[in-house]
C-alpha positions as CSV (number, residue, x, y, z in Angstrom):
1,X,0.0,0.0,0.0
2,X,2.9,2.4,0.6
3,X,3.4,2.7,-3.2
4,X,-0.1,4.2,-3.5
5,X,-0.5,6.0,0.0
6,X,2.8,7.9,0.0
7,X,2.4,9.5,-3.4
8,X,-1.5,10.1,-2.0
9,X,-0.4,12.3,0.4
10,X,2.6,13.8,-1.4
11,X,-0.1,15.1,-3.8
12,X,-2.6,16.7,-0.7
13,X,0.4,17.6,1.0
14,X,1.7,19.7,-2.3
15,X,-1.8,20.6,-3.5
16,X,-2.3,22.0,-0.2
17,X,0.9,23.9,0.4
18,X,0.7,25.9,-2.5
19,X,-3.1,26.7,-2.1
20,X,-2.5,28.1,1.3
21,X,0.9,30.4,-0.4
22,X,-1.5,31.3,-2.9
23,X,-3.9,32.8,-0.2
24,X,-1.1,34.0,2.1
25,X,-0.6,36.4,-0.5
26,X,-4.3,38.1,0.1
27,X,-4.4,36.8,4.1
28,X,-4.7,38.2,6.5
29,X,-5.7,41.5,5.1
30,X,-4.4,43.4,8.9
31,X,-2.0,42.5,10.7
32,X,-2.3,40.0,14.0
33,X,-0.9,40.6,17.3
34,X,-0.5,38.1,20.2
35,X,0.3,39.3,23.2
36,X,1.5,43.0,21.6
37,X,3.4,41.2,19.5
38,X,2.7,41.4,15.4
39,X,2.8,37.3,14.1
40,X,5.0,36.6,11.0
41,X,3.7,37.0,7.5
42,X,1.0,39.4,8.7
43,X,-0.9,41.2,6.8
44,X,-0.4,39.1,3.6
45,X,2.2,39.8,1.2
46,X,-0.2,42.0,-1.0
47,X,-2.0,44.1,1.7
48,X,1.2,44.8,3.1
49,X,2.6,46.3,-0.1
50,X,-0.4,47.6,-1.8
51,X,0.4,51.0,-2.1
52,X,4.1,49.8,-4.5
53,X,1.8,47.4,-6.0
54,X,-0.7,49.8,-7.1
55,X,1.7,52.2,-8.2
56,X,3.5,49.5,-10.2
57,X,0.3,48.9,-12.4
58,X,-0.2,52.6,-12.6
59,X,3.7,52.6,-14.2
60,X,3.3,50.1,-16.0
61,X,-0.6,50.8,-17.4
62,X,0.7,54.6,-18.1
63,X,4.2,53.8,-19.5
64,X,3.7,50.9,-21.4
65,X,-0.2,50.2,-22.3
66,X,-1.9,53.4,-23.0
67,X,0.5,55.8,-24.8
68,X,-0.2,59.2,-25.6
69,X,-0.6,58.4,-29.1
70,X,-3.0,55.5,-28.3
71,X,-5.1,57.7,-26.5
72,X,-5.1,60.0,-29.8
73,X,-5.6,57.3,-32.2
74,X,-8.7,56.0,-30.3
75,X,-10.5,59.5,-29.5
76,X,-10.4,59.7,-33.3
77,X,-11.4,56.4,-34.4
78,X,-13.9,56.9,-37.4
79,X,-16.5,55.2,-34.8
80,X,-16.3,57.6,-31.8
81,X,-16.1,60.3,-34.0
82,X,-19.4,59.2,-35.3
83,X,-20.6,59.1,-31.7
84,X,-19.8,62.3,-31.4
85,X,-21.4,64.1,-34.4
86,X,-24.4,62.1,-33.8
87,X,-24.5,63.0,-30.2
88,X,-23.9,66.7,-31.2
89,X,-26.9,66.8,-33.5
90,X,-29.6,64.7,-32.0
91,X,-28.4,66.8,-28.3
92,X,-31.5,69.0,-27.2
93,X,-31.0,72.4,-26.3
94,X,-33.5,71.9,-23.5
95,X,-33.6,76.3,-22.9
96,X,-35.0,76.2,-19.5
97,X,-38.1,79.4,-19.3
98,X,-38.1,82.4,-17.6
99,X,-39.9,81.6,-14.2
100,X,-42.4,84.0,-12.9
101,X,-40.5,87.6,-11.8
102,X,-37.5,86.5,-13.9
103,X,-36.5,88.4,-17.0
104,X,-37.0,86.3,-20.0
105,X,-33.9,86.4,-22.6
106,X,-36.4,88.5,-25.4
107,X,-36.0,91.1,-22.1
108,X,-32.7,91.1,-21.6
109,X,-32.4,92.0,-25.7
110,X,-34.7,94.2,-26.1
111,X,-33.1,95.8,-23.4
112,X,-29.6,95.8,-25.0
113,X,-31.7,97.1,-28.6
114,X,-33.1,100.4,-26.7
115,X,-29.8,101.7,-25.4
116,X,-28.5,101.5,-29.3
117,X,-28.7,105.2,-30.4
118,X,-31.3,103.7,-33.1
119,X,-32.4,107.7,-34.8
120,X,-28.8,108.3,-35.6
121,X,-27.9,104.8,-37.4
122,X,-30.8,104.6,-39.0
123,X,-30.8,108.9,-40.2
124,X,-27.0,107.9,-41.3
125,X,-28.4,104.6,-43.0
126,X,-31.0,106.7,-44.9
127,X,-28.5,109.3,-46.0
128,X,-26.5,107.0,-47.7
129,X,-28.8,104.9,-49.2
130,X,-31.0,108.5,-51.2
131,X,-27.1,109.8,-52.0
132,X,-26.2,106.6,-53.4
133,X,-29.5,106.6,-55.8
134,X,-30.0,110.1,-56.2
135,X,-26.6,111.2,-57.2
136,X,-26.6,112.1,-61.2
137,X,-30.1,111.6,-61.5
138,X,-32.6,114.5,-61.8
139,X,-34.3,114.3,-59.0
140,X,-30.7,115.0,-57.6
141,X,-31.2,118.7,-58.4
142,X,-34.5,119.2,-55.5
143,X,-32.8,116.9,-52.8
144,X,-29.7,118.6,-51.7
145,X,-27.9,117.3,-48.2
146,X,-30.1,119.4,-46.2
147,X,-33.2,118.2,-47.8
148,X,-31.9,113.9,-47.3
149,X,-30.7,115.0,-43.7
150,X,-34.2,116.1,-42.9
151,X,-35.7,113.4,-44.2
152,X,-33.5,111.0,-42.3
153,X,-33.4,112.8,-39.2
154,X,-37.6,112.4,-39.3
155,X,-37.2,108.8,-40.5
156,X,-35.3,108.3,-37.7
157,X,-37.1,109.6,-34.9
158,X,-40.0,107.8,-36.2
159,X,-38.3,104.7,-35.7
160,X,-37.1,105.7,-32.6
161,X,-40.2,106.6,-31.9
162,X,-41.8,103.6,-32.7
163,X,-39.2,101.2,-30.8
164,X,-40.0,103.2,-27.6
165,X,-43.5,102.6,-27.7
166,X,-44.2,99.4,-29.7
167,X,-40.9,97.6,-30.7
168,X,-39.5,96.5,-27.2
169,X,-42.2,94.3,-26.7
170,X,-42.3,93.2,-30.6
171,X,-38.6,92.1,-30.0
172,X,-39.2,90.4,-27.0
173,X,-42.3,88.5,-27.3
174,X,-40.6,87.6,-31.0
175,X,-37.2,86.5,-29.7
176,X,-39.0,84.9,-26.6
177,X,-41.2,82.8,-29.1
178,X,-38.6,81.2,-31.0
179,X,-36.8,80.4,-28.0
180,X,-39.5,78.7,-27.0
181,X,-39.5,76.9,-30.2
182,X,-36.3,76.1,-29.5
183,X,-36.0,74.8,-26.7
184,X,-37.1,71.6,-27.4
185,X,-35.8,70.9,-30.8
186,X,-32.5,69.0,-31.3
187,X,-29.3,71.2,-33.1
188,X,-30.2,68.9,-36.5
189,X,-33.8,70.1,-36.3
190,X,-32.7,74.6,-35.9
191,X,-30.4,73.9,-38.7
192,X,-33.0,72.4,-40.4
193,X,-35.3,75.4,-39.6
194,X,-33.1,77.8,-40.7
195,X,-31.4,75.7,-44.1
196,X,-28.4,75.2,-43.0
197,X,-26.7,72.1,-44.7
198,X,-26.8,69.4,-42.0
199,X,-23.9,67.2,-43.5
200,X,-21.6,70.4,-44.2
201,X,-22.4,70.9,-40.3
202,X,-21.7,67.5,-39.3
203,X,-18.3,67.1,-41.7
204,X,-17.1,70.7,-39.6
205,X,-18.2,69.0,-36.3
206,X,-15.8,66.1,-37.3
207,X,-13.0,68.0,-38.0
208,X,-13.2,70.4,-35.1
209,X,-13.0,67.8,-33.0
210,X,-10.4,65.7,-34.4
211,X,-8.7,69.3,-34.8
212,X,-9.2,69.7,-30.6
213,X,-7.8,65.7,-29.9
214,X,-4.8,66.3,-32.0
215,X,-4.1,69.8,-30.6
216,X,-4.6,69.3,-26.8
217,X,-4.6,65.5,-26.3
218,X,-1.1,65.5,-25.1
219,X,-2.1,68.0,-22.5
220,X,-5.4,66.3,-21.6
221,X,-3.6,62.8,-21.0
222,X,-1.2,64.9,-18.6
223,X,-4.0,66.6,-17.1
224,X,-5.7,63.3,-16.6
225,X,-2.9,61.3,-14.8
226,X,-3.4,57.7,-16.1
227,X,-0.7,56.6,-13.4
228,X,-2.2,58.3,-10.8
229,X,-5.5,57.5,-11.4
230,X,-5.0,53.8,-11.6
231,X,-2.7,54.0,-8.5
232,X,-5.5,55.6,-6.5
233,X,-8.3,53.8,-7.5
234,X,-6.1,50.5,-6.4
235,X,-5.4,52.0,-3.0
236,X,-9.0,52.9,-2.5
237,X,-10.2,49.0,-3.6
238,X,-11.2,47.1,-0.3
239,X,-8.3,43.9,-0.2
240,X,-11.7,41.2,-0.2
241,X,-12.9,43.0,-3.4
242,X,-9.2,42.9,-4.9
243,X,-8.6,39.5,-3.8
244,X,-12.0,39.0,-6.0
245,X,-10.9,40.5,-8.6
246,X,-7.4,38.8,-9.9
247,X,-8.7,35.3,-8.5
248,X,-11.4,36.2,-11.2
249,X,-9.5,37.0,-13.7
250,X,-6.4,34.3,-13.3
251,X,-8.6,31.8,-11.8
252,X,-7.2,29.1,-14.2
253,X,-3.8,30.2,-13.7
254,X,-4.0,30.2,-10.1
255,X,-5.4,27.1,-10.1
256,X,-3.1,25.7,-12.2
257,X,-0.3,26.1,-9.5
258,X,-2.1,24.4,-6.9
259,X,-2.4,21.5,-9.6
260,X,1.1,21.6,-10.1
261,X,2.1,21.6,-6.1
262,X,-0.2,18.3,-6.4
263,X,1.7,16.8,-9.8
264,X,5.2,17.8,-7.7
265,X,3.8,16.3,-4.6
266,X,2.8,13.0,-6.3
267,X,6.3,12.4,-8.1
268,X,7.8,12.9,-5.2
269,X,5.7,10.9,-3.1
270,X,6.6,7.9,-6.4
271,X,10.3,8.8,-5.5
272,X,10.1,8.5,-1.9
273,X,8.8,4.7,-2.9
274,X,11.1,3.7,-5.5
275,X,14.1,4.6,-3.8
């Protein structure tokens, strides 16, 4: 029996040994004291050295795996720069309304409009436009510069007039109703409204952005702090949910070395017997 029973246990004894170093890394996640005094291999091998660990992977994640030019490359694949113009135009301007007591925006411009000095741009506007179609013609002759300054000057305060009494709220119920309009419509829809060429907008979309990447993603990346990042969010991970983690993700490698410490144990155990 011993040529089956020593190789038996060489295999539990090796399959065993190396599950319980394979743990030791993880456990204990603090450290134990007896008596005041800390026990050996306490915390495990990880938690004790999980701040170089994390910023290890941060090195090697930032140095190695996501170069600058990486980052570029994939901001400005053709599919997330699809993403992007279609994200642009379907996005909803969603202009939130002038609550009650609040000035609406048609206010606030109409506001802006009145303190324009409107009789003297539109008297200058007038002048120009009668000497422009008057000069050489023979009605030239009865409308000297006095006459056209007259004439604009009561053109003018006509207007001026007229915006004082009437066009402030004209402008502002008008500029408040196509906001309203607005508000809800996506960008594809207002260029829609107002003709603009909805591919020539989408194509300038695409190459602004790509324009921005190319220009500032060096700075972004540096700005962003991949090692850093990665390093922190490491240190912030609770040691059961890490342990989780990379048993998840190298289960079959993991367990692989416990089925080797059984393989070793077994040849041994044959050894043992043999000689």
């Amino acid at each position: 029996m011993d040529w089956i029973l020593e190789p038996l246990i060489g295999a539990v004894i090796g399959c065993f040994t190396n599950f319980i170093a394979l743990k030791m890394l993880f456990r204990p996640y603090q450290e134990v004291k007896v008596f005041g005094r800390k026990l050996p291999f306490t915390p495990g091998m990880i938690p004790k050295r999980k701040k170089e660990v994390a910023h290890a992977i941060g090195r090697v994640i930032n140095d190695n795996l996501l170069e600058k030019n990486d980052i570029a490359e994939a901001l400005t694949k053709e599919t997330t720069v699809a993403k992007i113009r279609t994200g642009i135009m379907n996005y909803h301007l969603n202009i939130p309304k002038a609550r009650e007591g609040e000035r609406s925006v048609g206010d606030i411009i109409s506001d802006l409009v009145m303190k324009l000095d409107i009789k003297s741009v539109v008297a200058k506007e007038i002048t120009s436009f009668m000497q422009e179609k008057l000069t050489g013609g023979f009605l030239a002759m009865f409308f000297n510069e006095k006459v056209m300054g007259d004439i604009s000057d009561q053109i003018g305060e006509w207007i001026q007039t007229y915006m004082e009494n009437d066009g402030k709220e004209f402008i502002k119920k008008t500029i408040d109703h196509e906001i309203d309009e607005l508000s809800d419509m996506r960008i594809e829809d207002i260029l829609l409204k107002y003709n603009f060429d909805t591919e020539e907008a989408g194509q300038l979309i695409e190459r602004k952005y790509k324009e921005i990447v190319f220009q500032n993603y060096e700075s972004i990346v540096d700005e962003i702090d991949i090692a850093g990042l990665v390093e922190q969010k490491i240190c912030e991970m609770d040691m059961a949910q890490l342990e989780q983690l990379i048993f998840a993700v190298m289960k079959k490698e993991l367990n692989a070395i416990v089925y080797l410490g059984a393989l070793i144990g077994l040849a041994i155990g044959f050894l043992n017997v043999l000689i």
